[in-house]
N, C-alpha and C positions, 0 to 999 in steps of 0.2 A: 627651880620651878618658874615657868614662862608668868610675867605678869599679865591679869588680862585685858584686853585691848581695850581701849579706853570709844566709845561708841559715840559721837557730836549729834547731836538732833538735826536732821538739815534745816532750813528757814520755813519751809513749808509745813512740818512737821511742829515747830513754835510757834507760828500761826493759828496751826489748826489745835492746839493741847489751850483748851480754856484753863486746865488746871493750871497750868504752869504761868498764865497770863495771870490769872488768880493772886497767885500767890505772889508774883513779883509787885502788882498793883499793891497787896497787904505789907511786901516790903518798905514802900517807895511810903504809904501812908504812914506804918510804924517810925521810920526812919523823921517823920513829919513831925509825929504827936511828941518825939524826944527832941526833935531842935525845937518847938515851941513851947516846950516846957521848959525847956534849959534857958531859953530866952530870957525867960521870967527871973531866971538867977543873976544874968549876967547887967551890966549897963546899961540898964536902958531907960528911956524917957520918962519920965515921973507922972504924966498927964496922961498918960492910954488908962485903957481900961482892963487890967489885968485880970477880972472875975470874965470876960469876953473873950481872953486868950487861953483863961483854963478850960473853959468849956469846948473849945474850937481841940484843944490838945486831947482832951479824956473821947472830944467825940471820933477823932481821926485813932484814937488808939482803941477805941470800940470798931467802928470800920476795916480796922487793918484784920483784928481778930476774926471778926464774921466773913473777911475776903478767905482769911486761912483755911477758917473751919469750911466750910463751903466749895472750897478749889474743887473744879470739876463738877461742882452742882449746878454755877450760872451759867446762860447764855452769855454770849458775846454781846446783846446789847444793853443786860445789866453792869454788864463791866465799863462798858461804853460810859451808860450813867455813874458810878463811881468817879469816876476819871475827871468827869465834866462835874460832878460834887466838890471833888480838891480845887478846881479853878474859883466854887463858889467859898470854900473855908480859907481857902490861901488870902480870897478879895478881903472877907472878913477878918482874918489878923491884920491888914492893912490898915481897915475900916478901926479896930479897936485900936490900934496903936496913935490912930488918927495922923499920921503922917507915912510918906511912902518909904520904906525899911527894908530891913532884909529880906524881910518874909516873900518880897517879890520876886528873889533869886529863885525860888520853892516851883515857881511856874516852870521853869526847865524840867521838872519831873513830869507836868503834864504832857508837855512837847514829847521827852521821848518818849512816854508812855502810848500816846495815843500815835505818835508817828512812825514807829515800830509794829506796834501791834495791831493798827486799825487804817493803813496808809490811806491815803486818796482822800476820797471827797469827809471820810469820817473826819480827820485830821482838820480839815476845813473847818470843820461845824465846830469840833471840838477849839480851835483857834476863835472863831468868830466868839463862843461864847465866853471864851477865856476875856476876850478885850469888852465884852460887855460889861460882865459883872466886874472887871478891874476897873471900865472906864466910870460906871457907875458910883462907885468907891471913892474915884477921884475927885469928883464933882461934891461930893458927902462931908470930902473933910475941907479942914482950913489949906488954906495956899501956904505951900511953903518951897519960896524957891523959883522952881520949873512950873510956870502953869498946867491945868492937866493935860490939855489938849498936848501940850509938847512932850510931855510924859507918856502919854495914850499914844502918841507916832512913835516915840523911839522903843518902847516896849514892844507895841506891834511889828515894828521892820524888825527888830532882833528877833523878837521870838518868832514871828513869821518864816524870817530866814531859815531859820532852827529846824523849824516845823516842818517845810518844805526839801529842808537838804534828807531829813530822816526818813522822812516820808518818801523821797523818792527814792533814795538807798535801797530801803525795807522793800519796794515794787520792782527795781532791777533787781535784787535778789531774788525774788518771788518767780518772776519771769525768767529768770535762769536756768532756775531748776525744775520751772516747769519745762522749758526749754529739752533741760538735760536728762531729764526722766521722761519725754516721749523719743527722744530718739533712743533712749537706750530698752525702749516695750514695743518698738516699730520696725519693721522691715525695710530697710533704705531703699531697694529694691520697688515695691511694690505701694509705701504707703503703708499699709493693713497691719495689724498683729504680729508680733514676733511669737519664739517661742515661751519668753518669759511670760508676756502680758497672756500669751495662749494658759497659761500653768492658773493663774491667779483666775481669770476669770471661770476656767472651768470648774475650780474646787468653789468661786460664788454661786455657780450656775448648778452645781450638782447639792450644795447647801440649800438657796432657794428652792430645786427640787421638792426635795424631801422633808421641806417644813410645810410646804403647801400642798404635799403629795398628787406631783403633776409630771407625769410622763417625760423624757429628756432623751434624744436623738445629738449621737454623733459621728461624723463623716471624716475620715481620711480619703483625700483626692489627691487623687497622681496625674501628670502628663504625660500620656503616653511616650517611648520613645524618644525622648526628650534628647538623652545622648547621640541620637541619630539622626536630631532635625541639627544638633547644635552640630555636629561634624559634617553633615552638607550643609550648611547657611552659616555657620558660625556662632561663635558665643554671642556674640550682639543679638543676633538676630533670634538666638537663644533666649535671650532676657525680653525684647520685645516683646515674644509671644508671651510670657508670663507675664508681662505687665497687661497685655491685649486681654489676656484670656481671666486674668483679674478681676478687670474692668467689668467683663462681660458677665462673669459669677456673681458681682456685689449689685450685680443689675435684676440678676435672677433669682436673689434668694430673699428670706421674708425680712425685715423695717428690725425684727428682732434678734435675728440669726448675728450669728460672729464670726468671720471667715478670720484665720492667719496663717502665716506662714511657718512652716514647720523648718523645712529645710530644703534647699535644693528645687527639686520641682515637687514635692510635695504638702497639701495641706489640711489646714482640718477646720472642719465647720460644726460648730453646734449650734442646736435646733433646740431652745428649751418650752416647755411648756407643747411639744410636738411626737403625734403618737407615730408608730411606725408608719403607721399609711402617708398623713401629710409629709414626711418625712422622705419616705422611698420617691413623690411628689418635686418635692423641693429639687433634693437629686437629678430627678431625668432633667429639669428645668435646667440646673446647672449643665448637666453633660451636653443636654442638648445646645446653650447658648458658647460651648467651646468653639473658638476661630476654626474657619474653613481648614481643611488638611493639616487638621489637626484632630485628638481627641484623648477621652480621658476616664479612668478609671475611678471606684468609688467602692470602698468599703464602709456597709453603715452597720452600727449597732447601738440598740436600743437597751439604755440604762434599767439596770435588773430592780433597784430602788435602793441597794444596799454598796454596791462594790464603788472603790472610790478611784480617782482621777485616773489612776497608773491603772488600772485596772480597764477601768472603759476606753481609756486608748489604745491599750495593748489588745483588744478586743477588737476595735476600727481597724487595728493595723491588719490583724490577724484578718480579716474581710477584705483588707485591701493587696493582703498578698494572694490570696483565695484570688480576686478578682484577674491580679496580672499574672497569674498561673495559670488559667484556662484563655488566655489571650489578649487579655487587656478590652477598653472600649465598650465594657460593663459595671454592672453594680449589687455586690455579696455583698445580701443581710445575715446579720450572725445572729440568731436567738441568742437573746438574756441567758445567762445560766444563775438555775438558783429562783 
């Protein structure tokens, strides 16, 4: 028996899942409130104020819980605010231990936290506040060593650094795949819709329908003769005119409409929220705005309120063979069935 395939979220997909930012936020705090408990076990300073370290540990392990139970309930800029909390409890184990300690290594979880999941200007704010309340901290306690201000520059260029290399990692990742997910929903061709992104928005567009119950118009468009311009003029001159006669369609139809590309020289447009008359409208606009010696066919039909995507296309198609069966350079409406 095949094992089954093991599925990776892309980066854009853990950007956008607040649960799962959730919960790694509740990890990174749990993971806190046990090294500053354990603190308390091992070597340390005789002179902090260890009733100021327990309460910073029991409050980051309350935290971590509420992050859990919650995952998926907060926005993205309550998580924001948690993130920018660790920088103010991290300051304060500082502040109680009264000298600068390990506790300040703990600041690398805000860097990647916030420069992973909140890149750019967030990351910023989230840094700037980080060296506030740390540099605030510094000035609070006794000198020991490294004055603060030199303390306050090397923490800053570090974790700065840090900040900046994640952050911009996490935005070429982001932009990759946004990158790589419009050409793969895009017609190289043409710009417009492919037949994926066509599939996806027509089952949004037949949904919005039918929760708002509002009429929905769809069109398959052919060029006429298309194999007969391409074999006198050429294929080039072939794609030209599809790109021309594109041009001219995205000029003629309504701010809402969705033109893409099907295959070949056919396409399909939907009209939502458009009853058959605006509709049949739309249409002649489009025929009419096709390049000189040229032209083009159009089958429409109008959504019954119930049949779903394969069903209203196969419908359009079925208009649009109607159409180039009585000779092309027209436009068959199908009545709704049902």
């Amino acid at each position: 028996m095949a094992m089954p395939r093991l599925k990776l979220p892309t980066p854009q997909e853990i950007h956008d899942d607040t649960a799962l930012i959730s919960r790694v936020i509740a990890v990174l705090y749990g993971a806190g409130a046990i090294l500053v408990a354990a603190s308390l076990f091992l070597p340390h300073p005789s002179d902090g104020n260890d009733s100021g370290i327990v309460a910073i540990a029991v409050t980051a392990a309350i935290v971590a819980a509420l992050l859990w139970i919650l995952a998926g309930r907060l926005a993205p800029l309550i998580l924001q605010v948690t993130i920018a909390l660790g920088s103010v409890l991290i300051s304060l184990c500082v502040y109680f231990a009264e000298q600068p300690s390990a506790y300040v290594a703990m600041f690398i979880w805000v860097v990647l936290a916030s420069g992973f999941f909140f890149p750019g200007r967030r990351t910023a704010v989230q840094m700037a506040w980080l060296l506030l309340t740390y540099g605030i901290v510094l000035f609070s306690i006794p000198d020991s060593g490294y004055s603060p201000v030199t303390r306050l520059l090397l923490t800053g260029f570090a974790y700065g650094t840090a900040a900046a290399v994640v952050s911009w990692l996490s935005l070429s990742l982001l932009r990759r795949v946004e990158a790589s997910e419009s050409r793969a929903r895009t017609d190289p061709l043409t710009g417009i819709a492919n037949r994926r992104w066509l599939h996806e928005e027509l089952t949004r567009e037949l949904a919005w329908a039918r929760r708002h119950g509002v009429p929905m118009c769809a069109a398959l468009i052919d060029i006429d003769d298309l194999k007969g311009y391409n074999d006198k003029h050429g294929h080039l001159a072939g794609d030209r005119l599809i790109i021309t006669a594109v041009e001219a369609w995205r000029g003629a139809i309504r701010p809402s409409d969705f033109l893409a590309r099907v295959g070949g020289d056919e396409f399909m447009l939907l009209m939502p929220d458009c009853p058959a008359e605006s509709a049949q409208a739309v249409i002649d606009r489009v025929r009419k705005s096709t390049p000189e010696d040229s032209s083009c066919s159009a089958g429409l039909a109008l959504w019954n309120g119930v049949e779903g995507p394969l069903e209203l296309f196969n419908r359009a198609d079925a208009a649009l063979y109607a159409a180039k069966h009585d000779g092309g350079n027209r436009t068959v409406q199908l009545a709704p069935v049902g």
